[in-house]
C-alpha positions as CSV (number, residue, x, y, z in Angstrom):
1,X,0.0,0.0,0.0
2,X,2.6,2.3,0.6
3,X,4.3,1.8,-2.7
4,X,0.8,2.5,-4.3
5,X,0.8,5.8,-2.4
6,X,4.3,7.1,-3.1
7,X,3.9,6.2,-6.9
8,X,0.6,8.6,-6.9
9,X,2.3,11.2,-4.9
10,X,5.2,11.2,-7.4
11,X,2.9,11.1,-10.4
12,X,1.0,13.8,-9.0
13,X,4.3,16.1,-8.4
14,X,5.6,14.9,-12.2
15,X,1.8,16.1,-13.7
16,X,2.2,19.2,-11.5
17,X,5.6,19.9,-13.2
18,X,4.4,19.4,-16.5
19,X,1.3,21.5,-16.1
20,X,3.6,24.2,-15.5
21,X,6.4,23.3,-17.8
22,X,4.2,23.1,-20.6
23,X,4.1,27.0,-20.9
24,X,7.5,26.6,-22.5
25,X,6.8,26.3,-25.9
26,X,8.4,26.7,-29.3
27,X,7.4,26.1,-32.8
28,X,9.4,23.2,-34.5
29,X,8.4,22.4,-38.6
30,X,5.1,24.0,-37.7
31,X,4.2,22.1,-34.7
32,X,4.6,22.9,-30.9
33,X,7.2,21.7,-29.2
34,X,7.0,21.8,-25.3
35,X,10.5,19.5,-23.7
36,X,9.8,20.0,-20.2
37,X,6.5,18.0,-20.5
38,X,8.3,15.5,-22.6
39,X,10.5,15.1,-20.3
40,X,8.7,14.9,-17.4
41,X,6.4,12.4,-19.5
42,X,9.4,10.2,-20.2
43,X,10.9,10.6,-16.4
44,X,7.3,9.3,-15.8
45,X,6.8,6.2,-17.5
46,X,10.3,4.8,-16.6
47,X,10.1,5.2,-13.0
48,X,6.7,4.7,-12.1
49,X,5.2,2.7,-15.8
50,X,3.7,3.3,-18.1
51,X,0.0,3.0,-16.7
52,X,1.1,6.3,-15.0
53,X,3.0,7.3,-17.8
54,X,-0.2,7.5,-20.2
55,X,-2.1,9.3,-16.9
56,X,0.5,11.7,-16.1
57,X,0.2,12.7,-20.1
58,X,-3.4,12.6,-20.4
59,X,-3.8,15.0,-17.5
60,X,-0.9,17.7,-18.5
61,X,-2.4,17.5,-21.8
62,X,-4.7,20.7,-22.9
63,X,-7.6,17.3,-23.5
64,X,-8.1,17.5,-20.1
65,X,-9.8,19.8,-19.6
66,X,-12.7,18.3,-21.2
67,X,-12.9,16.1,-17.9
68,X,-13.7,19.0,-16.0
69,X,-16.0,17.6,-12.7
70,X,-16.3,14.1,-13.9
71,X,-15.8,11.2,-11.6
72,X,-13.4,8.8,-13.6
73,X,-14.1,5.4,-12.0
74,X,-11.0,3.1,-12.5
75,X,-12.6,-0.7,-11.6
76,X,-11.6,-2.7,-14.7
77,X,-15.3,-2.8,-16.3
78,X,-16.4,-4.4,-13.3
79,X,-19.8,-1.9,-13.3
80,X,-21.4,-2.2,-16.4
């Protein structure tokens, strides 16, 4: 249990970080480049997996926020 809860603290700092890093941005080939999110994506799925990986992305991403005050229920498809 304790792992469980330092690997959701940590991904929690890391999307934190990336939130804020993403405001460092510059154009590449027409495209928008941000590095400190990659990065922080990248630090995130090696250390902690990539389950948390794909999270940590998802919720730095600017599709968040189309999730605004939804309840995301993570049970595996166990309530259908």
């Amino acid at each position: 249990m304790k792992t469980n809860s330092k690997k959701l603290a940590l991904a929690g700092v890391l999307c934190a970080v990336a939130v804020v890093g993403s405001m460092l941005q510059f154009p590449v080939f027409g495209s928008q480049c941000a590095p400190v999110q990659h990065m922080v994506n990248v630090i995130c799925a090696v250390f902690l997996g990539p389950g948390y990986g794909v999270a940590v992305a998802f919720l730095a991403s600017d599709e968040a926020a189309y999730v605004t005050g939804q309840v995301l229920a993570v049970d595996g498809g166990m309530a259908m």
